[in-house]
N, C-alpha and C positions, 0 to 999 in steps of 0.2 A: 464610591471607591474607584481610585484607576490603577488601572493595570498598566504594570509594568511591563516592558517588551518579554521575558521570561516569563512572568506569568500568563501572557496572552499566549504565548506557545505554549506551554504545560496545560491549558484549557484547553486550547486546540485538538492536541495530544489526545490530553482526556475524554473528550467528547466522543474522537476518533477510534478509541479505546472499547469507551465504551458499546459504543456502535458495532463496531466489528465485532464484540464479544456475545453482545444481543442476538445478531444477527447469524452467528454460527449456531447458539445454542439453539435457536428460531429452528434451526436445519436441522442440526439433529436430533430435536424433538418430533418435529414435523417429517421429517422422512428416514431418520437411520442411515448408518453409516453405508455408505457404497453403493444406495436408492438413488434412483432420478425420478422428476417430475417434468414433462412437457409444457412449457406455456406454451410455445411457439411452433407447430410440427416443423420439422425442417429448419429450424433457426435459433432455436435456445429452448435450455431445458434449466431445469437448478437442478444440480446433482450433491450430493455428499461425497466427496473423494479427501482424503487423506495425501499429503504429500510430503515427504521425507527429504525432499531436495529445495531446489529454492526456483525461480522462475527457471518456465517452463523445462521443470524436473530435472533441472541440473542438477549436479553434485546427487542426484539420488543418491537416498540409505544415507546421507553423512548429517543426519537431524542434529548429534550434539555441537558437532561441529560448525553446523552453521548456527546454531542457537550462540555461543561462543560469540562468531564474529557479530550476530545481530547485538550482543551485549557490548560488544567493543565500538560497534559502529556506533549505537547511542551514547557512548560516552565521547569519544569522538567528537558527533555533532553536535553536544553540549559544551565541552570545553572551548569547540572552535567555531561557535552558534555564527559569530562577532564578523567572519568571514563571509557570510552570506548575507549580507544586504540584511541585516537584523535591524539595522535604526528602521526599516519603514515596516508599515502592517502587512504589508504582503512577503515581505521577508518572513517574517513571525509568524503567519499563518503557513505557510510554505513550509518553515521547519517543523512546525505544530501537525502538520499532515505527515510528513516523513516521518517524526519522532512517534506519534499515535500507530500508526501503520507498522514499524516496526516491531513495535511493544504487543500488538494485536495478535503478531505471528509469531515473536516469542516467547506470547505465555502461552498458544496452542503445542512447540514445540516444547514449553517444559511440562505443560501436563496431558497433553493428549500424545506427544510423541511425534507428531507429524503437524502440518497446518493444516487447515479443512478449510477446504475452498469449494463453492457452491454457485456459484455464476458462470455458464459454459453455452459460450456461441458457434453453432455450427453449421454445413450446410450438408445439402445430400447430394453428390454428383450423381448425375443418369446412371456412369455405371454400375452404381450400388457402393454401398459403403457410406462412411461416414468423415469429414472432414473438418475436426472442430480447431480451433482455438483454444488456450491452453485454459483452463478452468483456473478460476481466481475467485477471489472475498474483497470484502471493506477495504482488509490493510493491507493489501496488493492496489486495488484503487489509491487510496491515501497517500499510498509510497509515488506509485508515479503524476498522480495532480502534482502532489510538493516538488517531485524534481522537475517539472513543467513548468513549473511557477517559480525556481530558481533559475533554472535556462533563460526564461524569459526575461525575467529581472536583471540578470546579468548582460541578456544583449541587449536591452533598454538602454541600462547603463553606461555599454561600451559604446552605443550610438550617441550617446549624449555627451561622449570625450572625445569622440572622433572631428577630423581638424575640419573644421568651418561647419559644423554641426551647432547647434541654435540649442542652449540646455531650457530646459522644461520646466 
């Protein structure tokens, strides 16, 4: 069977989907909402947190509304896949990571309300306290490899049009 560049993204997606969904439920089976667990003293725990906003807790409290734009965004990137370096497999996979990642935080924002993010890097300064980085999941991963992976393809691209440049 071969995949078509649509369906190799829709797998992608899927995988990414799924994953992300395993891996929340993993959490709050395993620890309960608003519990942390230390792996690392002083440098990463896995937490259960709930987040109503969208990276690092923007837009807090406005869940539907960004569930909305997460809906319009994937259609979006599906009408206008064709714009992203979709002819090669790292375009397709690229959008396959964005479209999966998205879908990951959309169904937590239709049925849990919030997204639950369980990945939290942090450190402890002398003076006490605590100084983390914003706690993320799968499809916060997902979201940013894919647009890493279109950044990059894009300036691939542009170097391989640019005048006396040598195409590949």
């Amino acid at each position: 069977m071969t995949l078509t560049p649509t369906k190799r993204m829709v797998l992608v997606a899927g995988l990414v989907l799924a994953l992300d969904q395993f891996t929340k439920l993993l959490v709050l089976r395993l620890l309960g909402y608003g519990q942390q667990w230390v792996g690392l003293e002083g440098f990463f725990k896995f937490v259960c947190w709930g987040n109503t906003g969208a990276a690092w807790s923007l837009f807090y409290g406005k869940n539907k509304l960004l569930a909305v734009v997460a809906f319009l965004a994937l259609i979006g990137l599906y009408l206008n896949r064709r714009h992203f370096d979709f002819h090669t497999v790292g375009g397709q996979f690229a959008l396959g990571l964005i479209s999966g990642g998205i879908l990951g935080n959309l169904v937590d924002r239709v049925h849990v309300h919030s997204v639950i993010d369980f990945i939290y890097f942090f450190i402890l300064p002398r003076g006490g306290g605590e100084i983390g980085f914003p706690a993320f999941n799968i499809a916060d991963t997902a979201i940013c490899t894919g647009v890493m992976i279109v950044f990059l393809l894009a300036w691939r691209n542009e170097q391989a049009q640019a005048p006396g440049s040598v195409a590949k």
